[in-house]
C-alpha positions in Angstrom: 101.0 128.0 115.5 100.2 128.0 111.8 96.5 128.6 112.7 97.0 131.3 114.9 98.8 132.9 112.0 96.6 132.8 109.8 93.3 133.9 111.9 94.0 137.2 110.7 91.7 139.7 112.9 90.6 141.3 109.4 89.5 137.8 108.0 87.4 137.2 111.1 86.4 140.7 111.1 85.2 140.4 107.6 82.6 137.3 108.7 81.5 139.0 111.9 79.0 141.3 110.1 77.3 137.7 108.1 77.5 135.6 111.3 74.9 132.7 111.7 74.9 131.8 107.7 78.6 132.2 106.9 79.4 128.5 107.2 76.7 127.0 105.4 77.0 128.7 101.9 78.6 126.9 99.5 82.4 128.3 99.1 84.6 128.5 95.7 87.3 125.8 96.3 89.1 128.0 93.8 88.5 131.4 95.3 89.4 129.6 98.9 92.9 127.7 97.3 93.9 131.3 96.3 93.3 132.7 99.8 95.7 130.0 101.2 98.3 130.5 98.7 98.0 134.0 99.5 98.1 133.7 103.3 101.3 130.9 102.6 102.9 133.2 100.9 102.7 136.2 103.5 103.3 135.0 106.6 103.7 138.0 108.5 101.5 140.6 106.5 98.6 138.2 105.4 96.1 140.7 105.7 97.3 143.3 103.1 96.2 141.1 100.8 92.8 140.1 102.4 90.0 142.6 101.2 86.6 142.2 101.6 85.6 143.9 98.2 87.4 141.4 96.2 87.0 138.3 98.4 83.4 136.7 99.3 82.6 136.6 103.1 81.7 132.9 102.3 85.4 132.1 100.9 87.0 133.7 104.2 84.7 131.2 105.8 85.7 129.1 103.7 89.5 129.5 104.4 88.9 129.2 108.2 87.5 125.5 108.0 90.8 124.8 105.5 92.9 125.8 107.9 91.6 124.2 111.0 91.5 121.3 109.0 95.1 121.1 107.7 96.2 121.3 111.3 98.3 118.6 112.1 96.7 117.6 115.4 93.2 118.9 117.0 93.9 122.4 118.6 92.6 120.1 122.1 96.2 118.1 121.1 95.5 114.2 121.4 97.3 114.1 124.1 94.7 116.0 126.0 91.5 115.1 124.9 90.8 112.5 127.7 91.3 115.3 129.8 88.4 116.7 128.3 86.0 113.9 128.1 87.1 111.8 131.4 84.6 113.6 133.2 81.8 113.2 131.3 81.5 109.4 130.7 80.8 109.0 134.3 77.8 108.9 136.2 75.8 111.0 137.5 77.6 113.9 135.4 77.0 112.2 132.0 73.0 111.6 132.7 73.3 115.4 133.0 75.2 116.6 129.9 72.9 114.4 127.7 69.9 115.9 129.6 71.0 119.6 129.6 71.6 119.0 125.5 67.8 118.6 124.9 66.3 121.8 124.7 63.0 121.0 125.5 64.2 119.5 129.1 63.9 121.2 131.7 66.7 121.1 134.4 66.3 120.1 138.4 68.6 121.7 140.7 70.7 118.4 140.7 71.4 118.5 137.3 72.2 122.3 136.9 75.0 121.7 140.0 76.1 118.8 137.9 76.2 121.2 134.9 77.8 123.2 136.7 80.9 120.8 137.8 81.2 120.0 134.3 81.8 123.6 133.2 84.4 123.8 135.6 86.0 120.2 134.3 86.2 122.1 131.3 87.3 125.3 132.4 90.4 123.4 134.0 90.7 121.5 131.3 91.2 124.5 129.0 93.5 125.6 131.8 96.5 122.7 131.1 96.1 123.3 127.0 99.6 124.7 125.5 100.2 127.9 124.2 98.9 129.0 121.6 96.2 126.3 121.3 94.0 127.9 124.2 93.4 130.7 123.1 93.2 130.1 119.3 90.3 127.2 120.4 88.5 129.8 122.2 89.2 132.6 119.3 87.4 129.8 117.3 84.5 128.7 119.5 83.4 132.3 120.0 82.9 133.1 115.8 81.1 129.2 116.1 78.9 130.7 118.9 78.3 133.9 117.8 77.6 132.0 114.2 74.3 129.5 116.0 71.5 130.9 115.6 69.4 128.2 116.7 70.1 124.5 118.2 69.8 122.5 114.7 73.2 125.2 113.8 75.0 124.4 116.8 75.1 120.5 115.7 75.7 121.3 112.4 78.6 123.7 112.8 80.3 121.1 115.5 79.9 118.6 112.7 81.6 120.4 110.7 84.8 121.9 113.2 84.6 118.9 115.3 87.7 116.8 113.7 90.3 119.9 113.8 88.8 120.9 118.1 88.9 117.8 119.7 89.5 114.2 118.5 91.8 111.1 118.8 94.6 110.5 116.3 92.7 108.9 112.6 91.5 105.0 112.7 91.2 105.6 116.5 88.2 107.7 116.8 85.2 104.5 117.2 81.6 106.1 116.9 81.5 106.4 120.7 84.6 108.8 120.9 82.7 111.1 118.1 79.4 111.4 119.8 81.2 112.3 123.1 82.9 114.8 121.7 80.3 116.2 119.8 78.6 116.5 123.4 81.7 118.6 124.9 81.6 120.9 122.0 78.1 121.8 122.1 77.9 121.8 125.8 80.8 124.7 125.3 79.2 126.2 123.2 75.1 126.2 124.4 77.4 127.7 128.1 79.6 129.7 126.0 78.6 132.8 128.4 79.2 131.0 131.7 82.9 129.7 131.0 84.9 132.6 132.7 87.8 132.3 130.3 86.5 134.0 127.5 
C-alpha cells in the first residue's frame, strides 16, 4: 500500500509530542510538496530524510492528509463501505448512534446495549477489510483520536479525513451518505478505547 509506505513511524512520531493542534495549523504547501517528493523518491528509506529539526511538525501533518488523500480508493475500499454503514441506518440501532453522538445525552441501558451491538458491527466489519488497509485505518484513527481534545475537534478532524476513510466512489456520495459516515467515524473514534482491535 502506498500509504502504509509512507506512514513512516518517525513522521508519526515527530506529531505525537504536538497532538490535539497538529491538524489545524496552517501547513506550507511548499514545505509539504517537498516532503512528498522526498518520500516518492525513497521508497524504502523515507525516513533518512525526515528530520524534525528541519521540517515543521505542522508540514508532517501536513503530508499525512496528502497522502491519505491521493489514495486511490478510501482505506474502507468502496467495496466495503456498506458493510460498514448497513447497520446503522436501521432502527432501533440508528436512534442510538445519533443519541450517543450528543454529548450532553445521557444513555439508558437500552441504548448503551445498542451501542454496544454497533461496536461489534464495526469490529467485524474491520475484521473482512484487506490487508494492509486494516491496520493502516486503525494506525490512522489512533493519531486522529489521540489528536481530539474535545468534541467540536473530533467533527472537525473527521471533516477533514473523512473522504480518504470511508466513502462511495466521486458523484455518488448524496448528502445522506456523508453524514452517515461522518457518524461511523466519530462513533469509532468517541469508543476508540472499547474496539478490542487496537
Amino acid at each position: 500500500s502506498y500509504l502504509r509506505v509512507k506512514l513512516d513511524p518517525e513522521l508519526i512520531a515527530a506529531l505525537a509530542p504536538n497532538k490535539g493542534k497538529i491538524f489545524t495549523k496552517s501547513s506550507s504547501p511548499l514545505a509539504v510538496q517537498e516532503l512528498l517528493n522526498l518520500f516518492a523518491s525513497n521508497e524504502n528509506d523515507s525516513s533518512s530524510h525526515f528530520s524534525e529539526a528541519t521540517h515543521l511538525v505542522r508540514d508532517s501533518a501536513g503530508l499525512l492528509l496528502k497522502l491519505v488523500k491521493l489514495l486511490p480508493e478510501p482505506l474502507v475500499p468502496f467495496k466495503c463501505y456498506n458493510t460498514f454503514i448497513e447497520l446503522i441506518t436501521q432502527p432501533p440501532w440508528s436512534d442510538a448512534l445519533i443519541l450517543s453522538l450528543n454529548p450532553s445525552y445521557t444513555q439508558s441501558e437500552e441504548d448503551r446495549m445498542h451501542c454496544d451491538k454497533i461496536l461489534i458491527h464495526v469490529e467485524t466489519a474491520l475484521g473482512h477489510l484487506p490487508f494492509p488497509n486494516c491496520p493502516t485505518l486503525l494506525y490512522l484513527l489512533d493519531v486522529l483520536a489521540e489528536s481530539a481534545e474535545n468534541e467540536a475537534k473530533i467533527d472537525e478532524l473527521v471533516d477533514m479525513f473523512q473522504p480518504g476513510l470511508l466513502s462511495l466512489p466521486p458523484g455518488r456520495m448524496a448528502a445522506q451518505d456523508y453524514r452517515l459516515a461522518h457518524q461511523v467515524l466519530v462513533f469509532m473514534l468517541r469508543n476508540w478505547d472499547s474496539l478490542w482491535w487496537w
